[in-house]
C-alpha positions in Angstrom: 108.0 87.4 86.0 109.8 90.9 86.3 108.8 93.3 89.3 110.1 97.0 89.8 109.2 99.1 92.4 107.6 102.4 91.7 107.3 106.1 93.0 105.1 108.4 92.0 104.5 111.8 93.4 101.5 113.0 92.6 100.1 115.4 95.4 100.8 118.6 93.8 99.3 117.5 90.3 96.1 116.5 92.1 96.1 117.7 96.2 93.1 115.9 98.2 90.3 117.8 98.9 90.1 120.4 101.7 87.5 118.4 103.4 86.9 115.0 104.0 82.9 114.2 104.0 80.2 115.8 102.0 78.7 115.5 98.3 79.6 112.3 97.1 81.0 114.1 94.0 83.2 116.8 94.9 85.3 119.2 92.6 88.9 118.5 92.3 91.8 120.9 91.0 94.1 119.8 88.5 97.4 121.5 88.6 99.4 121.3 85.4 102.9 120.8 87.2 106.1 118.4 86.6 105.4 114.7 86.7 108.2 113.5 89.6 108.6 109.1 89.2 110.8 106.9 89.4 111.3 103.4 88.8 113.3 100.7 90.9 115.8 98.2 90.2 113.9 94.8 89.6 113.2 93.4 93.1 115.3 91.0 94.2 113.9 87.1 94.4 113.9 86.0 97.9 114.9 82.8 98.0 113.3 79.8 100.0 114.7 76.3 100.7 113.2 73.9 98.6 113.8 71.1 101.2 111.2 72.4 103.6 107.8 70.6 103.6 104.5 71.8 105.8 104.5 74.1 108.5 108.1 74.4 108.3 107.6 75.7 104.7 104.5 77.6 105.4 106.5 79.2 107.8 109.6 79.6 105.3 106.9 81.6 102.4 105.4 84.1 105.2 108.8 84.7 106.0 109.7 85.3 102.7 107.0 87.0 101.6 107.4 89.2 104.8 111.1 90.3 103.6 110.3 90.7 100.2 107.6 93.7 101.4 109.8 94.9 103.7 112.3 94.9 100.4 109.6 96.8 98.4 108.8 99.5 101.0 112.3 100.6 101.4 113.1 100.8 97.4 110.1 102.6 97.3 110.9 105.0 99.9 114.3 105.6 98.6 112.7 106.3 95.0 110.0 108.4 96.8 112.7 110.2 98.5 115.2 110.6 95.8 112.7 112.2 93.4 111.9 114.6 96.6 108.0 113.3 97.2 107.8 114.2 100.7 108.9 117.9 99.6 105.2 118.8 98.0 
């Protein structure tokens, strides 16, 4: 399997609601303004020694799942970033 990492900046195509709380269905404004996305390198496998068995290989997946999030975030961010998605 194939993972990529993705950005999407979508506040000023859709901005939240004024008001949190209310009618449970609430008018929303469309704005018809550039799509801003961008797609990340395929994430990296993070590898995990095949001679561990039990807790030590428990511990060696939380690990590894840990640092593969932490890997996502920050490809994210940079994407997020780079297509200037904290600048809406």
């Amino acid at each position: 399997a194939h993972f990529y990492a993705m950005a999407l900046a979508t506040h000023n195509i859709s901005p939240p609601p004024a008001s949190v709380g209310g009618a449970l269905v609430e008018q929303r404004v469309v704005n018809y303004v550039p799509l801003r996305m961008a797609v990340s390198e395929e994430i990296p496998p993070i590898p995990i020694d095949e001679g561990l068995e039990g807790a030590e290989l428990r511990k060696a997946t939380k690990q590894s799942r840990v640092k593969r999030a932490e890997t996502v975030y920050n490809m994210m961010k940079e994407d997020y970033e780079r297509i200037k998605g904290y600048e809406q």
